[in-house]
Backbone bond lengths (Angstrom), bond angles and torsions (degrees), N, CA, C in turn:
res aa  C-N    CA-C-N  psi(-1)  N-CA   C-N-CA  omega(-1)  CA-C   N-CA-C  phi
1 X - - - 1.447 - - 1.515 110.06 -
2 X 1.435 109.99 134.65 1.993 108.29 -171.98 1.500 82.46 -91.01
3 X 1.303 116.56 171.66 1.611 135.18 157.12 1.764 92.46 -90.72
4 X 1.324 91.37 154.03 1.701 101.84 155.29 1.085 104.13 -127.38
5 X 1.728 117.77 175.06 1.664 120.58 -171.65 1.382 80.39 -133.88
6 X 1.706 98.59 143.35 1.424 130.69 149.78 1.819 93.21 54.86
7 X 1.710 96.16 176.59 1.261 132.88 -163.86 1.308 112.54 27.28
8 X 1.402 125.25 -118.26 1.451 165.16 -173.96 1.690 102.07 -51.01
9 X 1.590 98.35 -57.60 1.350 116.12 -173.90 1.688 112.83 -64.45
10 X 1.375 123.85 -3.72 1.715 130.08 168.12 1.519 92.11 -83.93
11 X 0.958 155.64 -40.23 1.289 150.35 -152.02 1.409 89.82 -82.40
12 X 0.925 117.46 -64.51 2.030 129.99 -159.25 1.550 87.01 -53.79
13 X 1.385 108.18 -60.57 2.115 116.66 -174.74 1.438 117.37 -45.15
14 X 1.664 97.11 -34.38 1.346 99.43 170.95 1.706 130.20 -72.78
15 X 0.911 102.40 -50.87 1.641 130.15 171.50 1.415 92.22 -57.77
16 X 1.573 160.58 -59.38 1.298 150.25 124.69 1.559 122.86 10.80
17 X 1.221 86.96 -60.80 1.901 85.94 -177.50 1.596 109.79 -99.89
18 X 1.362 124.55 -17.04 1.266 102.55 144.18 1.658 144.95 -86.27
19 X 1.672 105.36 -5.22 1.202 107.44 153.45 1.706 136.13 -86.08
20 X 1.329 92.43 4.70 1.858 112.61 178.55 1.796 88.73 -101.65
21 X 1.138 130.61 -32.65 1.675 120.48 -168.00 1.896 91.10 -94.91
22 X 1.088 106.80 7.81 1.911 83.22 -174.58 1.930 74.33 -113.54
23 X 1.124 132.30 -53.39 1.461 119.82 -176.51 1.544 110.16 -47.19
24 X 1.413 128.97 -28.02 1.288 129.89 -170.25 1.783 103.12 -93.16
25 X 0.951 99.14 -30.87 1.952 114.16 169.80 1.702 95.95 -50.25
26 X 1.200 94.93 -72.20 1.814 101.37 -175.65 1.603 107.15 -51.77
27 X 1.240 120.43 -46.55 1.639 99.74 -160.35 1.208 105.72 -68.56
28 X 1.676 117.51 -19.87 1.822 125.22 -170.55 1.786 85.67 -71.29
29 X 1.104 125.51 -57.05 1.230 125.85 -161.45 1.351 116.35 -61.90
30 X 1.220 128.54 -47.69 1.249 130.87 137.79 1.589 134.63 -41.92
31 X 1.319 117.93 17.10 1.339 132.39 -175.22 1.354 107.80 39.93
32 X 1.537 149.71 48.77 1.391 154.57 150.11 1.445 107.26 -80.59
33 X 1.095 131.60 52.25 0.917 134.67 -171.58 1.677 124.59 -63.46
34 X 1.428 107.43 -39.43 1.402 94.54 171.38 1.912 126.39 -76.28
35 X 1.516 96.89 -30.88 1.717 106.81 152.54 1.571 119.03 -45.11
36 X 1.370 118.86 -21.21 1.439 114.10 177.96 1.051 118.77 -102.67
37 X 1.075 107.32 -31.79 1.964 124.97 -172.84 1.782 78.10 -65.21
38 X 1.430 137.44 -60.16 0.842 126.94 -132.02 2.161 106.96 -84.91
39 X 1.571 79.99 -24.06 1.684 84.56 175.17 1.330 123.21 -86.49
40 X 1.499 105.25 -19.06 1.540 107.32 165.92 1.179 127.19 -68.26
41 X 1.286 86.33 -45.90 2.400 101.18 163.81 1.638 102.90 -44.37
42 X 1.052 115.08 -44.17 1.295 102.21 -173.94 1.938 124.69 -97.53
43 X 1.623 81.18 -12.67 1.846 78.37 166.82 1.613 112.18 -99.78
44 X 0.926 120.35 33.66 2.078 149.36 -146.30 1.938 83.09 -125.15
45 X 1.587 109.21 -63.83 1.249 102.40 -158.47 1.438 101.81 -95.11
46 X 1.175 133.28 -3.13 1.369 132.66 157.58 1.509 126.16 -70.72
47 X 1.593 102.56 -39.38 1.336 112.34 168.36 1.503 114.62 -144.35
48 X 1.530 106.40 91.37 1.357 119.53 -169.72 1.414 113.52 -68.13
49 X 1.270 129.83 -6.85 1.595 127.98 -169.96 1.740 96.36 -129.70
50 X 1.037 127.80 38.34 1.605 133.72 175.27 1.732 101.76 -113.22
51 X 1.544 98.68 72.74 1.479 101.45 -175.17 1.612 121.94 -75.23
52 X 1.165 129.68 -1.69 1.659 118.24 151.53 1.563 96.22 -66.64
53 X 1.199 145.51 -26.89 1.719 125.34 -170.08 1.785 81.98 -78.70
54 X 1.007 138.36 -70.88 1.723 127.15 -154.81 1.302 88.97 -68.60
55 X 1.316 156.16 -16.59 1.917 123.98 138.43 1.035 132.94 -34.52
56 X 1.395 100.12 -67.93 1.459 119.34 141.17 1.352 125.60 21.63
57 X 1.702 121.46 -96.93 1.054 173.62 -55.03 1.595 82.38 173.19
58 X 1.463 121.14 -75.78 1.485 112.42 -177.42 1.485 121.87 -52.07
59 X 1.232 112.24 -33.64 2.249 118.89 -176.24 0.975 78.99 -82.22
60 X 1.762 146.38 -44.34 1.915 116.69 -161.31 1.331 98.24 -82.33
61 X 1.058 140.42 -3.83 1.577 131.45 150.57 1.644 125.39 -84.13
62 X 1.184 118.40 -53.65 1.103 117.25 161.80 1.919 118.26 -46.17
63 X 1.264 105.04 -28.89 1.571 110.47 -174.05 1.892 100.26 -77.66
64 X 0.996 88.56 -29.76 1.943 102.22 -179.02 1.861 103.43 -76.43
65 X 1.018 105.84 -8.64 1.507 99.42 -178.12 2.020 107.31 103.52
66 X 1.561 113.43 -30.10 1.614 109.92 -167.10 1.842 102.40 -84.40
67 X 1.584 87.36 112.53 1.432 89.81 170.18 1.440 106.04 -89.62
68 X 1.081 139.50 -52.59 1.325 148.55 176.99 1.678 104.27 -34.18
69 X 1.495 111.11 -33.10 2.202 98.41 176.12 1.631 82.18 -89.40
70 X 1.346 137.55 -56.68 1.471 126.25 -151.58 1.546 101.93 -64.21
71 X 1.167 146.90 -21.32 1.567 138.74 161.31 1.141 107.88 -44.51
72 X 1.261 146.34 -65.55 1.180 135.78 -148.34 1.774 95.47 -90.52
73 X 1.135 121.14 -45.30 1.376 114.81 -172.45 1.572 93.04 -48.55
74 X 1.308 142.25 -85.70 1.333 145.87 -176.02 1.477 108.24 -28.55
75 X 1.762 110.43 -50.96 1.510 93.37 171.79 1.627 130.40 -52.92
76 X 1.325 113.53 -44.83 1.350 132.92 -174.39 1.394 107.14 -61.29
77 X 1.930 125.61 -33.97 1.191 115.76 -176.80 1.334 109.63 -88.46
78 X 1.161 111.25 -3.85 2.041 110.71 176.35 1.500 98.50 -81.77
79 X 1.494 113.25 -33.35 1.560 112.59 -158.02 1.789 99.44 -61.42
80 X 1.664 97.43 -38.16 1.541 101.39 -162.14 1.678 101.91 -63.40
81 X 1.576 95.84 -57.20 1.839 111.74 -165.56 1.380 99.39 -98.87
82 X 1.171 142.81 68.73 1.811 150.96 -178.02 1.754 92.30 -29.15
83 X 1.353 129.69 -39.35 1.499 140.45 -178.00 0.918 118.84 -87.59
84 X 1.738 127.79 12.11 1.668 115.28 -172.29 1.428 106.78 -87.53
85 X 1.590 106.11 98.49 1.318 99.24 -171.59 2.021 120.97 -53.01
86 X 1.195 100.33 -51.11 1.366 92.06 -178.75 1.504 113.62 -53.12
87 X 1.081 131.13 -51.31 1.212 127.39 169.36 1.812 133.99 -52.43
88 X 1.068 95.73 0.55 1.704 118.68 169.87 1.160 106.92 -99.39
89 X 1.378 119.08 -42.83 1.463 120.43 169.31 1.593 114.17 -50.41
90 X 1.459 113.90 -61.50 1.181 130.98 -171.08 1.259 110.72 -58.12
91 X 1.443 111.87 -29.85 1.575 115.53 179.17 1.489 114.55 -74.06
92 X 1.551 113.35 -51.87 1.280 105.78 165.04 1.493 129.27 -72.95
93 X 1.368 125.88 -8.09 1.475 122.78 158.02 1.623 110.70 -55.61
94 X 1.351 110.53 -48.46 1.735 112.60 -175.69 1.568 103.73 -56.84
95 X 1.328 116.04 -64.96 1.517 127.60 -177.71 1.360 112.52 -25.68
96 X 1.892 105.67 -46.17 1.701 101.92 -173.79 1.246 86.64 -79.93
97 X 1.174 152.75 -69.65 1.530 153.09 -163.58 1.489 101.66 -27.40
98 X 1.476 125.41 -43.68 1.259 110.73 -172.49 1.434 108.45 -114.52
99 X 1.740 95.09 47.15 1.665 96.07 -174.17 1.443 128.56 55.47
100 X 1.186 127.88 19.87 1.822 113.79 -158.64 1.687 79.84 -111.32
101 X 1.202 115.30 64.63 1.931 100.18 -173.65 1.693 102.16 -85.40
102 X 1.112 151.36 6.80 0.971 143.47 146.63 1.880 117.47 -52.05
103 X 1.562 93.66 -63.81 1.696 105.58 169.48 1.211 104.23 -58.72
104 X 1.559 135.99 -34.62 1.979 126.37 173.42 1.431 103.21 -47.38
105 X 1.377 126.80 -44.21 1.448 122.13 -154.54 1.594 106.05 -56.93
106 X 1.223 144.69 -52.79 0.761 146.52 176.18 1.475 145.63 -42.75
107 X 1.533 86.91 -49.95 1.848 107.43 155.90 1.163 125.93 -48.40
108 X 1.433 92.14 -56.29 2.037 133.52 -174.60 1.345 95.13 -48.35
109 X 1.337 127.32 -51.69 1.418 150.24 -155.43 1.260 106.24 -61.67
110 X 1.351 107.65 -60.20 1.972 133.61 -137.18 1.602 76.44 -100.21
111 X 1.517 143.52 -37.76 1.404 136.49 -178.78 1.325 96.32 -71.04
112 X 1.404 139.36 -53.75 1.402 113.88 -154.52 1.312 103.34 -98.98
113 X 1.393 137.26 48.45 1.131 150.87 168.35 1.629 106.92 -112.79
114 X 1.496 95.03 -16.10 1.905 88.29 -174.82 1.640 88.24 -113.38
115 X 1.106 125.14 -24.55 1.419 118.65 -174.80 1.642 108.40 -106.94
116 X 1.305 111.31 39.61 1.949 111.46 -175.45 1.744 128.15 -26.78
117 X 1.727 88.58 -38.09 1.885 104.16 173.10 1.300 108.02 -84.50
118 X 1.017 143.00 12.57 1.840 142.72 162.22 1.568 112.75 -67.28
119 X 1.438 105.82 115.52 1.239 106.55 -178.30 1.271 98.14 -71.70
120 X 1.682 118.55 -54.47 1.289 135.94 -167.67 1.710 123.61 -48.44
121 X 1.758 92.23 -15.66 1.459 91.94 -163.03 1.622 93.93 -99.51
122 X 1.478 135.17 -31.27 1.199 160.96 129.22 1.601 98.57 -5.17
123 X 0.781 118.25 -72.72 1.671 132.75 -175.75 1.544 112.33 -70.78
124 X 1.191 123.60 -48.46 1.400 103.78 166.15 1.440 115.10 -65.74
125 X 1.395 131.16 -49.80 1.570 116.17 169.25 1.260 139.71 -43.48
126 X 1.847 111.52 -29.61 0.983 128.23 153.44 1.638 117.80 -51.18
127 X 1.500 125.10 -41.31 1.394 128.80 179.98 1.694 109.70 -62.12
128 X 1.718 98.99 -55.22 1.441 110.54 -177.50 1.781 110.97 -47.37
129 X 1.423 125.28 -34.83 1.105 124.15 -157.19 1.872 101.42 -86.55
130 X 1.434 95.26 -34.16 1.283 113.20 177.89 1.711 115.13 -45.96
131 X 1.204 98.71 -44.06 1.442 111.88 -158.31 1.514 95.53 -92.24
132 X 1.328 124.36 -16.77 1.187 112.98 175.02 1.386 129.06 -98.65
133 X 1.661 103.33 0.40 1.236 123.53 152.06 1.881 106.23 113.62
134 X 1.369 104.90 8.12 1.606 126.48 -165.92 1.635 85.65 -95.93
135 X 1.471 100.85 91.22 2.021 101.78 171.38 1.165 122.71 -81.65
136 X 1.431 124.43 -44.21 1.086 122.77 169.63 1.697 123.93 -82.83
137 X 0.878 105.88 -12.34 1.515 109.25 146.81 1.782 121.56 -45.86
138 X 1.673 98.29 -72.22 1.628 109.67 178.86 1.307 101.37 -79.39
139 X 1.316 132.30 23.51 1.606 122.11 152.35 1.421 105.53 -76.41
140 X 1.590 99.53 -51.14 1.581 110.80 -151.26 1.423 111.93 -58.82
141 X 1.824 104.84 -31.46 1.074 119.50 -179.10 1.665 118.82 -79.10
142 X 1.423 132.14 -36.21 1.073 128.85 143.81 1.533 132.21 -46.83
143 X 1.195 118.15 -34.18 1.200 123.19 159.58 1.707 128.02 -73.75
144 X 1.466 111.53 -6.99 1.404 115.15 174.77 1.943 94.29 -91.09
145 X 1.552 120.51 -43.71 1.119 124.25 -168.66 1.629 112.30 -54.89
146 X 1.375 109.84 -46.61 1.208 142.38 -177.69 2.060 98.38 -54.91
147 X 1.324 108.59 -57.94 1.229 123.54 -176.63 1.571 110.29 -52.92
148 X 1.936 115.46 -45.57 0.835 114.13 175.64 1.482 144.02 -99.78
149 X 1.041 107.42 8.71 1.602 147.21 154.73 1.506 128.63 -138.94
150 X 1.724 119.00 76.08 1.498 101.75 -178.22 1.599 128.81 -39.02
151 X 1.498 105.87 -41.36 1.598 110.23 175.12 1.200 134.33 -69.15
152 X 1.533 93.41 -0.56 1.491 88.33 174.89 1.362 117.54 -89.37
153 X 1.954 108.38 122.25 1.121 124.55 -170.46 1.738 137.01 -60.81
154 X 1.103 81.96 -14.28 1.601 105.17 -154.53 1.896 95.77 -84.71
155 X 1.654 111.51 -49.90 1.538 117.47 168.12 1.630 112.20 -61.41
156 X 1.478 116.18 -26.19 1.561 102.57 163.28 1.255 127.02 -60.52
157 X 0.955 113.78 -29.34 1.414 132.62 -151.73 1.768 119.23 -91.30
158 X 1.511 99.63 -23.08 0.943 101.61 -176.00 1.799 118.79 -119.42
């Protein structure tokens, strides 16, 4: 991918890096995972502050099993977009993964503030609180999930 400078030529750069992040979307989706890891690495150093690509970059690691590379990718894309909701999500999914569920709360938090109708996001906070021994906390929160999707199985259940 060339850079262009100024005017006309940001539009074209743009349309570039979102047609290099929707080809790298597909190969993750298609489970090619090291083909993606490997094009994101490189659309990473072309455009180091394009924080859906270091999301990106964080689920094709996390999807590989490495939580330890997908932390920082998720960290780095909150740093850029403080609001990327999915990527707050993703950050606090890793956090509980590596146990730090105190540090999840926060992520967990700042995501379901942009996504209010998420059962799912409702329900993992409910887990986080659970585990930290805050019950009526992760009631309230299972019971909002529950409220906003009866079928969702996962808030019965827990």
């Amino acid at each position: 991918m060339r850079k262009d400078n100024g005017g006309s030529g940001t539009t074209t750069r743009m349309n570039k890096v979102d047609s290099e992040y929707q080809r790298i979307l597909k190969l993750y989706k298609g489970h090619s995972f090291q083909e993606a890891e490997e094009a994101a690495t490189e659309l990473l150093i072309e455009f180091p502050q394009f924080a859906p690509a270091h999301n990106l970059l964080g689920a094709i690691n996390l999807a590989q099993g490495s939580l330890e590379n997908a932390l920082p990718c998720f960290q780095r894309a909150v740093a850029i977009k403080p609001d990327h909701q999915q990527a707050l999500g993703n950050l606090g999914q890793v956090l509980v993964k590596l146990g730090r569920h105190e540090e999840a709360l926060t992520p967990l938090t700042k995501a379901l503030s942009g996504k209010s109708g998420s059962a799912e996001a409702h329900n993992q906070l409910g887990t986080v609180y659970a585990d930290l021994g805050s019950h009526e906390e992760a009631i309230s929160y299972f019971r909002q999930a529950i409220k906003l999707q009866p079928e969702f199985a996962d808030a019965h259940c827990n």
